[in-house]
Biopython code that builds the backbone (N, CA, C, O; Angstrom):
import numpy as np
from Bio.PDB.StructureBuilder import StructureBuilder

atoms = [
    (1, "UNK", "N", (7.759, -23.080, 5.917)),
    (1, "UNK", "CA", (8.749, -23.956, 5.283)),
    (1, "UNK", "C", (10.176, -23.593, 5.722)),
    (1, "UNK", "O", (10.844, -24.593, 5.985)),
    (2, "UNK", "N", (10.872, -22.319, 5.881)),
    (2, "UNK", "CA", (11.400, -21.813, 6.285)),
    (2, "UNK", "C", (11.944, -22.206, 7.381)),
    (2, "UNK", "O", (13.150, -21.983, 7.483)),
    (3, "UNK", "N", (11.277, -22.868, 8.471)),
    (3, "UNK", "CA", (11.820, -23.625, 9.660)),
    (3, "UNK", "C", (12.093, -25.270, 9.407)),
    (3, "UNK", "O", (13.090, -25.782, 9.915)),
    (4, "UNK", "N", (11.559, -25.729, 8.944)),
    (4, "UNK", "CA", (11.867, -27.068, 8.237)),
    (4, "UNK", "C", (13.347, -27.170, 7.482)),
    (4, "UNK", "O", (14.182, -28.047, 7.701)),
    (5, "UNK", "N", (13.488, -25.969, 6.458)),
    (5, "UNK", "CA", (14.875, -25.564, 6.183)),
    (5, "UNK", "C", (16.030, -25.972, 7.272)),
    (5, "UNK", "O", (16.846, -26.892, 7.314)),
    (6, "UNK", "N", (15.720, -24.843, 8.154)),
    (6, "UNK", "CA", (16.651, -24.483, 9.594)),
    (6, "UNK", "C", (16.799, -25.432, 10.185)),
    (6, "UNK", "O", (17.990, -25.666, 10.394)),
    (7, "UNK", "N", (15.700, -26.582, 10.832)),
    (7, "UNK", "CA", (16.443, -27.618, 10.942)),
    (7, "UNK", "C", (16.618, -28.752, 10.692)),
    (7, "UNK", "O", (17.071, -29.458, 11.594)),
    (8, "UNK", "N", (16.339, -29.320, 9.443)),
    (8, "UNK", "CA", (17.063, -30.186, 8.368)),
    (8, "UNK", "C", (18.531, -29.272, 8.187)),
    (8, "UNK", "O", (19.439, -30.013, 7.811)),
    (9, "UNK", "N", (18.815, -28.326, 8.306)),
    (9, "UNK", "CA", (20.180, -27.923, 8.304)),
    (9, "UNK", "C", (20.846, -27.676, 9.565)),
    (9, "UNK", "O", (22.066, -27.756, 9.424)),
    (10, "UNK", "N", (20.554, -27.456, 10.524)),
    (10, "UNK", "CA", (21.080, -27.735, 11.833)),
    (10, "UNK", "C", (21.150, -29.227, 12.288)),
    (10, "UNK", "O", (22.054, -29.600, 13.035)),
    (11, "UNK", "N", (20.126, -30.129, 11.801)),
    (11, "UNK", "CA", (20.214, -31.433, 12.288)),
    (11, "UNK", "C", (21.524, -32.133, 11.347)),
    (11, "UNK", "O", (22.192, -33.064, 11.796)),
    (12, "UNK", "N", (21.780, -31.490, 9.903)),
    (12, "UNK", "CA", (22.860, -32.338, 9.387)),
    (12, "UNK", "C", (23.882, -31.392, 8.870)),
    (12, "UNK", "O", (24.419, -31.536, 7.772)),
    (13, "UNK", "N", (24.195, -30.196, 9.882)),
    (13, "UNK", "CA", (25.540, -29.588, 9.723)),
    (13, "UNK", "C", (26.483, -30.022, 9.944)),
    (13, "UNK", "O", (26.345, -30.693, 10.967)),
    (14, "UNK", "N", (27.941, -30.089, 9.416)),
    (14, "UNK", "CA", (29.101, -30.693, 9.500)),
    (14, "UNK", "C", (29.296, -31.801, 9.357)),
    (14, "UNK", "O", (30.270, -32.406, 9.805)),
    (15, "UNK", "N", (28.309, -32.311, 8.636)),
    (15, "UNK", "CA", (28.227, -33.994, 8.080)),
    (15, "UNK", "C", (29.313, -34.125, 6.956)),
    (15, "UNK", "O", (29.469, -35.345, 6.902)),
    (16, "UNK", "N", (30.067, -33.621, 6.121)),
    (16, "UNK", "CA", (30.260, -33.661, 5.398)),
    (16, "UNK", "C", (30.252, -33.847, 4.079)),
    (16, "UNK", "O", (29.377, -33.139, 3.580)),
    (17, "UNK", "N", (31.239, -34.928, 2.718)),
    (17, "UNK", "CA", (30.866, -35.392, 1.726)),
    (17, "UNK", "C", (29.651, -34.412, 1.128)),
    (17, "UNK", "O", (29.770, -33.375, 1.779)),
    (18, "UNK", "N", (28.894, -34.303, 0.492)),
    (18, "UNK", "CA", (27.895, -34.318, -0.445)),
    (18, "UNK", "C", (26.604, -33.629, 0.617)),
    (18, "UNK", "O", (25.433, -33.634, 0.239)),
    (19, "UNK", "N", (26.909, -33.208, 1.607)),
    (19, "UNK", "CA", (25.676, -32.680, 2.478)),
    (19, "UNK", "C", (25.727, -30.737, 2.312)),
    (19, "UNK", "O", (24.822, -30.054, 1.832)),
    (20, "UNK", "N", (26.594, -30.404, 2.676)),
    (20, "UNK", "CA", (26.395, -28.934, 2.081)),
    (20, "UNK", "C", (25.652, -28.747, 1.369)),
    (20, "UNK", "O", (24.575, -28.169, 1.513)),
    (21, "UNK", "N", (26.339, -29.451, 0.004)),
    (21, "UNK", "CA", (25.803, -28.666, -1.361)),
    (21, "UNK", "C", (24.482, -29.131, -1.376)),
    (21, "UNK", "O", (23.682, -28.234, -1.644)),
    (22, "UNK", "N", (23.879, -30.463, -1.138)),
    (22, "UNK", "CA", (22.298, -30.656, -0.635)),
    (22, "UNK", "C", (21.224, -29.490, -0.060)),
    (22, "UNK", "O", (20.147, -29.094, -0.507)),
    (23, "UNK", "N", (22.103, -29.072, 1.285)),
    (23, "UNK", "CA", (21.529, -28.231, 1.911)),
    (23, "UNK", "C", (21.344, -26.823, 1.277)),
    (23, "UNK", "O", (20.342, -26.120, 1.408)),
    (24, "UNK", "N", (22.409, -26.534, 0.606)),
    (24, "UNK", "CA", (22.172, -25.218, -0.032)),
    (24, "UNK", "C", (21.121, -25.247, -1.305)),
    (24, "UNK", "O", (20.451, -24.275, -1.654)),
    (25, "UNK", "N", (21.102, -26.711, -2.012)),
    (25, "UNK", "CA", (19.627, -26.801, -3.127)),
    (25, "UNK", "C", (19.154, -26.670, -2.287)),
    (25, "UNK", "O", (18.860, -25.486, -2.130)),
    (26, "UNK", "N", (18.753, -27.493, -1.265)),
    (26, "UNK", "CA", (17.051, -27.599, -1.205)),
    (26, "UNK", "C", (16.816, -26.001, -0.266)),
    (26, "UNK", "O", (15.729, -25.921, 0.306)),
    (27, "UNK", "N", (17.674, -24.921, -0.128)),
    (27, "UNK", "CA", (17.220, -23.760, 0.294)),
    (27, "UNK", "C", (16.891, -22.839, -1.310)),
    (27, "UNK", "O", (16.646, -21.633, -1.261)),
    (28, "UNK", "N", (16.929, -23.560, -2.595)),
    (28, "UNK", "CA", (17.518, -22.843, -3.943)),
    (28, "UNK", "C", (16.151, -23.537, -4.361)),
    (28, "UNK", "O", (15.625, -23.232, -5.431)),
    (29, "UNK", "N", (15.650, -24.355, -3.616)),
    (29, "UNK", "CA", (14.556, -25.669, -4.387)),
    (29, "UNK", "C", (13.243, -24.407, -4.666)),
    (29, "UNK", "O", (13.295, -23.566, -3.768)),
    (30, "UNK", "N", (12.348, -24.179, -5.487)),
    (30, "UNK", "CA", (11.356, -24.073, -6.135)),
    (30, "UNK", "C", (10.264, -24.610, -5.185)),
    (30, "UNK", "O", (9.453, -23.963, -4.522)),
    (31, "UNK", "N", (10.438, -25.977, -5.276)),
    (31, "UNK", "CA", (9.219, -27.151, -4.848)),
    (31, "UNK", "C", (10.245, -27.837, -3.981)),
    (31, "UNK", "O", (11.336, -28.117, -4.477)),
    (32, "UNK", "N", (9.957, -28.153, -2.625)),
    (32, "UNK", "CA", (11.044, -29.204, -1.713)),
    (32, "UNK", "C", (9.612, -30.034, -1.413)),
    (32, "UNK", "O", (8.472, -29.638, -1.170)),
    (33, "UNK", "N", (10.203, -31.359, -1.545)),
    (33, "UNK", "CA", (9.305, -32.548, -0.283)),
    (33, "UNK", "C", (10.149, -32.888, 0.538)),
    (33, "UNK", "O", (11.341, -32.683, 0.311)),
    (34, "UNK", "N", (9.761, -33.427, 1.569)),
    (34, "UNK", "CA", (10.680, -33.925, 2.661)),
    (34, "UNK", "C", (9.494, -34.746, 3.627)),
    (34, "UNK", "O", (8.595, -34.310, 4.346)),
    (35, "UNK", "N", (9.927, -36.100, 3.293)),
    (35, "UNK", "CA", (9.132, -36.816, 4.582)),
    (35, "UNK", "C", (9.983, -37.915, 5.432)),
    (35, "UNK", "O", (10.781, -38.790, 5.098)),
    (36, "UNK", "N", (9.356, -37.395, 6.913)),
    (36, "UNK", "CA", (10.205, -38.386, 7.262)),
    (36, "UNK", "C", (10.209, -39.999, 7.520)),
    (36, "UNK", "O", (9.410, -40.838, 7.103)),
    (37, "UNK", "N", (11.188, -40.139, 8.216)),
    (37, "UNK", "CA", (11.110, -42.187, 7.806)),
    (37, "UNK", "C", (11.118, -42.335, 9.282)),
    (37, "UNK", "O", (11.446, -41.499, 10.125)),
    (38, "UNK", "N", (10.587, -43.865, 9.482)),
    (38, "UNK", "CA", (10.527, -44.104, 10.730)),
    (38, "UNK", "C", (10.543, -45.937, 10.818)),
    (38, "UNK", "O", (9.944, -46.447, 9.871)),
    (39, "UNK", "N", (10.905, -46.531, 11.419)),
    (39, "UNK", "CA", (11.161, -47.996, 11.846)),
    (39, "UNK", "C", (9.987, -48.478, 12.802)),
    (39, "UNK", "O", (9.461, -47.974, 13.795)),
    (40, "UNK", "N", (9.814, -49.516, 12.182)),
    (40, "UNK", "CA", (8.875, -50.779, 12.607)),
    (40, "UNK", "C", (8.750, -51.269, 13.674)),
    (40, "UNK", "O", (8.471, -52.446, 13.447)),
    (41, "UNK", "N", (8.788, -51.078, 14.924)),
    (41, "UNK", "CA", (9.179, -52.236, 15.431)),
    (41, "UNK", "C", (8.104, -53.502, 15.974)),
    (41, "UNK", "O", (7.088, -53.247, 16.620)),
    (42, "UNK", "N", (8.486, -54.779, 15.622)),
    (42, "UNK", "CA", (7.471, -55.851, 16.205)),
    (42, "UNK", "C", (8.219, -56.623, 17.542)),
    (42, "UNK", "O", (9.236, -56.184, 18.077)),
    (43, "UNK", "N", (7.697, -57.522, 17.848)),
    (43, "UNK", "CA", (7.846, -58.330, 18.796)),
    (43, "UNK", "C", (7.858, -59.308, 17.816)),
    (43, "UNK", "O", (8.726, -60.118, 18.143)),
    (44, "UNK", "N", (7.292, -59.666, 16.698)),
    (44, "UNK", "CA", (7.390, -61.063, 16.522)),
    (44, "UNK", "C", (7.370, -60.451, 14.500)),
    (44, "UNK", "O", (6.702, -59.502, 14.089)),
    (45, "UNK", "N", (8.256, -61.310, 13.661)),
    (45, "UNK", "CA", (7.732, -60.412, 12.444)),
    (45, "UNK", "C", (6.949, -61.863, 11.041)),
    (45, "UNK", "O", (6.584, -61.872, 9.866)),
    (46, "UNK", "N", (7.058, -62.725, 12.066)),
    (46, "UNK", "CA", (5.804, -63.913, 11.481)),
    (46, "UNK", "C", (5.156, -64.365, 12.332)),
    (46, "UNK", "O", (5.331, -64.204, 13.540)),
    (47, "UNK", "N", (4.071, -65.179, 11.641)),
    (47, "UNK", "CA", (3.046, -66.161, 12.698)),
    (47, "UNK", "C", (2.618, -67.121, 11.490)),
    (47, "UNK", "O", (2.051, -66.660, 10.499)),
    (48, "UNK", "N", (3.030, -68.982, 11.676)),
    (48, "UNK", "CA", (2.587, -69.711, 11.321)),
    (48, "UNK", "C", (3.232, -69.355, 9.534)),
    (48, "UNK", "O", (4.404, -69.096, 9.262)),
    (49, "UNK", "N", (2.128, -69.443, 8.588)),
    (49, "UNK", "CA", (2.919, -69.071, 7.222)),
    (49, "UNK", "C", (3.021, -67.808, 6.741)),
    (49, "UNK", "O", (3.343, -67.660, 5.563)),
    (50, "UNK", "N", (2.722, -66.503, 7.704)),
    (50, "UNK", "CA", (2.473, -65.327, 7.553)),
    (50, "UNK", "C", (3.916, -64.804, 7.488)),
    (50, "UNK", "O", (4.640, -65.685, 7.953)),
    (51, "UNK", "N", (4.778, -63.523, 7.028)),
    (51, "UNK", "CA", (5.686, -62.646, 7.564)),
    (51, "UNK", "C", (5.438, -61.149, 6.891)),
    (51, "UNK", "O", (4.582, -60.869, 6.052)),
    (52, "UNK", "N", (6.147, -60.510, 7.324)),
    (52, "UNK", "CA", (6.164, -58.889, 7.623)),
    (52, "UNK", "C", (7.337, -59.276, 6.552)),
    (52, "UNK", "O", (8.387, -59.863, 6.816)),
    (53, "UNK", "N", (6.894, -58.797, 5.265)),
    (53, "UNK", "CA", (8.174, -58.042, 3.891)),
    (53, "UNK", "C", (7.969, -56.631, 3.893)),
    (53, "UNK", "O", (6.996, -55.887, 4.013)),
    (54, "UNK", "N", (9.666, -56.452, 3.657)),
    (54, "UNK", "CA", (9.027, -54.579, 3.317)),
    (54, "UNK", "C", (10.171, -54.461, 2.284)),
    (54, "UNK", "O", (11.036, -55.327, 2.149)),
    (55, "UNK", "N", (10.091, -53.069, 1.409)),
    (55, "UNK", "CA", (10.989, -52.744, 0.791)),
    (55, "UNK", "C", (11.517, -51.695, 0.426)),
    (55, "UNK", "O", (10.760, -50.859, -0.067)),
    (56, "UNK", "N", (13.276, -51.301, 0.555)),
    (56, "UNK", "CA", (13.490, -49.927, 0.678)),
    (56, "UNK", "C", (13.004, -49.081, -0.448)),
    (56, "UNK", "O", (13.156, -47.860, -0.413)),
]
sb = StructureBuilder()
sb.init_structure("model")
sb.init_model(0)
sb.init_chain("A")
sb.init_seg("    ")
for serial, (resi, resn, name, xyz) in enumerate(atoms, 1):
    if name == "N":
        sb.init_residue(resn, " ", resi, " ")
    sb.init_atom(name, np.array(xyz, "f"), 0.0, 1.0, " ", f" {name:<3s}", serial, name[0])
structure = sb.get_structure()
């Protein structure tokens, strides 16, 4: 877990606002989740009366 730490904190050092103090919980966290996100991509995002909904 320990490396997951390191770089979720190397990937968003010097971000500013509200990211430090993030980074320093989730090294303080008990229990951390962390999953990551990833984008869709289609070529086409209907067919006929069909479409692709999603929601954040």
């Amino acid at each position: 877990m320990q490396r997951l730490h390191r770089g979720l904190g190397a990937a968003f050092a010097g971000r500013g606002w509200e990211v430090p103090r993030l980074l320093a919980a989730m090294e303080d966290a008990e229990h951390f989740y962390f999953a990551s996100t990833c984008q869709v991509q289609l070529e086409r995002w209907s067919t006929g009366c069909v479409a692709v909904l999603g929601d954040a």
